[in-house]
Each structure stands twice: as structure tokens, then as C-alpha cells.
Biotite code that builds the C-alpha atoms (Angstrom):
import biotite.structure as struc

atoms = struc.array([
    struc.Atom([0.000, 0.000, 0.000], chain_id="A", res_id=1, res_name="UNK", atom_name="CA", element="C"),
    struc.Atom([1.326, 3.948, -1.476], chain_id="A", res_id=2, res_name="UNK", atom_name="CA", element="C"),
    struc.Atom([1.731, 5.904, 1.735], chain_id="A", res_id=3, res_name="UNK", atom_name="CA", element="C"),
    struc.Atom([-0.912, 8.494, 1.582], chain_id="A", res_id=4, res_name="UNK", atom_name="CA", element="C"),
    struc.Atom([1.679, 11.601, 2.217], chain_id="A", res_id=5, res_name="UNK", atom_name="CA", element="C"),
    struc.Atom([2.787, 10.674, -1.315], chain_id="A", res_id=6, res_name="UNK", atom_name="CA", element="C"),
    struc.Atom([-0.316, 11.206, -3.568], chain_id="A", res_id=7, res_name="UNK", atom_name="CA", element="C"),
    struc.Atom([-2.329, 13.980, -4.455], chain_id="A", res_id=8, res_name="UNK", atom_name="CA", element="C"),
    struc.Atom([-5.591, 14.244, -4.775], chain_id="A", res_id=9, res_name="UNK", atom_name="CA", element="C"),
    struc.Atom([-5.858, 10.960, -6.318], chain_id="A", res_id=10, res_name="UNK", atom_name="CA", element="C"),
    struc.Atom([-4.944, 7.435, -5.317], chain_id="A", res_id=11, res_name="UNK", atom_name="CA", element="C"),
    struc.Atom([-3.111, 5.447, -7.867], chain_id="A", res_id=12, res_name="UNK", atom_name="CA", element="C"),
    struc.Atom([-6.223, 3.619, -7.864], chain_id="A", res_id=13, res_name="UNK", atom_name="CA", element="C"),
    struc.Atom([-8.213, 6.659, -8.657], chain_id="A", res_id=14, res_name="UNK", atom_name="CA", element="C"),
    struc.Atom([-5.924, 7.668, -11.459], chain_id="A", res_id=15, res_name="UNK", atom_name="CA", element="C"),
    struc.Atom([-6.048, 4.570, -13.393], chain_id="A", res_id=16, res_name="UNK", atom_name="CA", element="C"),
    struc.Atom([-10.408, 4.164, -13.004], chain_id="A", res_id=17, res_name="UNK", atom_name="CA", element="C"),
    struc.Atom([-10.806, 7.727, -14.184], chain_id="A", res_id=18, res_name="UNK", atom_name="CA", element="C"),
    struc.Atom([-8.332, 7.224, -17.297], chain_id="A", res_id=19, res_name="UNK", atom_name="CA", element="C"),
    struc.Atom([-10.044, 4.190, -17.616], chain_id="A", res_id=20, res_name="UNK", atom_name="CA", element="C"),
    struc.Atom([-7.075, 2.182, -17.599], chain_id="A", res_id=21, res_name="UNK", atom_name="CA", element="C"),
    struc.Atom([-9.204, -0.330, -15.166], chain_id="A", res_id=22, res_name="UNK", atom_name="CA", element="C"),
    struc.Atom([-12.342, -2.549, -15.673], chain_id="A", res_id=23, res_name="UNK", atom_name="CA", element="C"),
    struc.Atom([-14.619, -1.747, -13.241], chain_id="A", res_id=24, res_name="UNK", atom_name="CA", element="C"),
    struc.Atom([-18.524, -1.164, -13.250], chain_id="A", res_id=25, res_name="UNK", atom_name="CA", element="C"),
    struc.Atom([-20.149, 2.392, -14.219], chain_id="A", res_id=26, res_name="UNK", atom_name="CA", element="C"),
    struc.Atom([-21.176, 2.522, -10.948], chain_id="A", res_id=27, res_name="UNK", atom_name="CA", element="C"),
    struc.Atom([-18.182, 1.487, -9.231], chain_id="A", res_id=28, res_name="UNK", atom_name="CA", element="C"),
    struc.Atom([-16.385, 4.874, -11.389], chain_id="A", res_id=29, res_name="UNK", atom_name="CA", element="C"),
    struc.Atom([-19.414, 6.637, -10.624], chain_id="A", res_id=30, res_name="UNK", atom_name="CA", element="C"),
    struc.Atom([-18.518, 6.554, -6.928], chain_id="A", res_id=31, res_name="UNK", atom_name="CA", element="C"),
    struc.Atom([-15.255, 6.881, -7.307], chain_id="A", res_id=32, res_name="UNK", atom_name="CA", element="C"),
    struc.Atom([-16.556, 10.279, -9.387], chain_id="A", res_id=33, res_name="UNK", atom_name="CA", element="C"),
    struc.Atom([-17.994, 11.277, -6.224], chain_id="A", res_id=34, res_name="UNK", atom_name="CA", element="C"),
    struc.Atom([-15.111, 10.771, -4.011], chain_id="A", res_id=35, res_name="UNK", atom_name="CA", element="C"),
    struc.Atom([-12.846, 12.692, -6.095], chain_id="A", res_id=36, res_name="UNK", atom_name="CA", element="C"),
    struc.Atom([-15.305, 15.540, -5.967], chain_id="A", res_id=37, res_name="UNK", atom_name="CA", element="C"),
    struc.Atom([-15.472, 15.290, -1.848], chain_id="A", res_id=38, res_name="UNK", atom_name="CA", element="C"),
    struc.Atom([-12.133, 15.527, -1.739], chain_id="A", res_id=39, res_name="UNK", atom_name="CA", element="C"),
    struc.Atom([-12.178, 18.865, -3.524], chain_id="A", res_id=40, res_name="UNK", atom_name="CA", element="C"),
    struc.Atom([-14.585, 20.407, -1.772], chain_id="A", res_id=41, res_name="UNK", atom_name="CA", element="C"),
    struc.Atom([-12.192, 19.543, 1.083], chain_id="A", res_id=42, res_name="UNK", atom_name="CA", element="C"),
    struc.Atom([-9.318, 21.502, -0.781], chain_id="A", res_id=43, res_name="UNK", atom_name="CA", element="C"),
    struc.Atom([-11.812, 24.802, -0.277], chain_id="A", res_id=44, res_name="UNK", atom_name="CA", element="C"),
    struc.Atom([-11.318, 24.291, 3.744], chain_id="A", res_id=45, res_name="UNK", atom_name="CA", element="C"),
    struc.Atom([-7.849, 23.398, 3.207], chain_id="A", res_id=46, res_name="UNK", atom_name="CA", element="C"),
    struc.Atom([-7.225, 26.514, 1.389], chain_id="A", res_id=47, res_name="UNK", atom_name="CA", element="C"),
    struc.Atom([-9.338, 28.757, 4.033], chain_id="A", res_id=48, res_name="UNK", atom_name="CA", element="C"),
    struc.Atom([-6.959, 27.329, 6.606], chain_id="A", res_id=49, res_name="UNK", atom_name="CA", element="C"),
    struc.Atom([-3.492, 27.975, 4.523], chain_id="A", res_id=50, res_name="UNK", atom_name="CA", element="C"),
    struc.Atom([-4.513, 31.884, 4.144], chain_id="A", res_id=51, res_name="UNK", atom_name="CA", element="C"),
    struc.Atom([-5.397, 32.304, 7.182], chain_id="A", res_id=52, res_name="UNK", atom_name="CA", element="C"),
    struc.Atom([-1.965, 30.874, 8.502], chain_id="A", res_id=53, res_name="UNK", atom_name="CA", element="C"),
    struc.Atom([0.735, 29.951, 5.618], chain_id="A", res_id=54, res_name="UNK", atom_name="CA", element="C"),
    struc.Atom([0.327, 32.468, 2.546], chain_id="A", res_id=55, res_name="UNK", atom_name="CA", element="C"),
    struc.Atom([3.612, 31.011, 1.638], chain_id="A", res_id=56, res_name="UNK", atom_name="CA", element="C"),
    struc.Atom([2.087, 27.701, 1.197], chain_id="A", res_id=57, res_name="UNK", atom_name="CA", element="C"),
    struc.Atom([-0.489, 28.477, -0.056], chain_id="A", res_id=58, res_name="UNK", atom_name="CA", element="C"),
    struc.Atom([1.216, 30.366, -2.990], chain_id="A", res_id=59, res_name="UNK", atom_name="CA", element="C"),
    struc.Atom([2.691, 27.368, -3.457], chain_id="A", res_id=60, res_name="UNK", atom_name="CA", element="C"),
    struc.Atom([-0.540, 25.084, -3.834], chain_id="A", res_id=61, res_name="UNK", atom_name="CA", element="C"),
    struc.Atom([-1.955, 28.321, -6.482], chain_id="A", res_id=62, res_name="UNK", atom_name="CA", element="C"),
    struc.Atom([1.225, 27.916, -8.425], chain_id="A", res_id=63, res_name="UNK", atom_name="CA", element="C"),
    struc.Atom([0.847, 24.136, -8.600], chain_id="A", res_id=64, res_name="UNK", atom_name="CA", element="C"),
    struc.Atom([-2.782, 23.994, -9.612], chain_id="A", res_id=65, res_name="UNK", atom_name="CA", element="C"),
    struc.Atom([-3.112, 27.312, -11.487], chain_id="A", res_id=66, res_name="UNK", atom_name="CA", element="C"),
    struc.Atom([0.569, 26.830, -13.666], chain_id="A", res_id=67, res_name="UNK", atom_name="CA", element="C"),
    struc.Atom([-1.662, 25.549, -16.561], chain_id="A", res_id=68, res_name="UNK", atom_name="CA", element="C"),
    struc.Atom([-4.522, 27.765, -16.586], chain_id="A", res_id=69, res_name="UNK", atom_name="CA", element="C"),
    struc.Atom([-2.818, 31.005, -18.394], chain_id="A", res_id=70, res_name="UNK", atom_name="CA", element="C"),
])
């Protein structure tokens, strides 16, 4: 098993359902769908809580997820 404090957002697992890389069932990627979107709206606190106490960090996390976006 990956030690979580080396993924992202996504498990490996995650990454390989929504390329669709694995065979699962629609509604096995459906939940996994829904997962991944809990987890962002989790990012929103997570943010809240960086500018209210790291601005350096969270520069960092803007740089990371925003670098593609110009």
C-alpha cells in the first residue's frame, strides 16, 4: 500500500479508473466520481486554513494547480 503523504488528490487507484485504464462497473467509477469531488470540496477548507496561517504555502498550492490555466 502507497503511503498516503505521497499522492495527491488521487490514489493510484483513482488515477487509473478515471483514465479508464481499469475494468470496473459504471457505478463502481461513478462513486469513485464522487469521491474525487469530496475531496475537492475539502481543498476549499484546506485553502481557508493555509490563508489564514501559511500564505507562503499556499502560494505554493496556487502555483501548482493554477501553472496551466494562463
Amino acid at each position: 500500500m502507497v503511503d498516503d503523504q505521497y499522492r495527491g488528490i488521487l490514489t493510484e487507484r483513482e488515477r487509473e479508473i478515471i483514465r479508464g485504464e481499469a475494468e470496473v462497473s459504471e457505478n463502481y467509477r461513478y462513486r469513485v466520481v464522487s469521491r474525487v469531488r469530496t475531496k475537492m470540496e475539502n481543498v476549499g477548507e484546506d485553502v481557508e486554513i493555509l490563508s489564514e496561517n501559511r500564505d507562503d504555502l499556499l502560494e505554493e498550492l496556487r502555483e501548482v494547480v493554477c501553472e496551466d490555466s494562463a
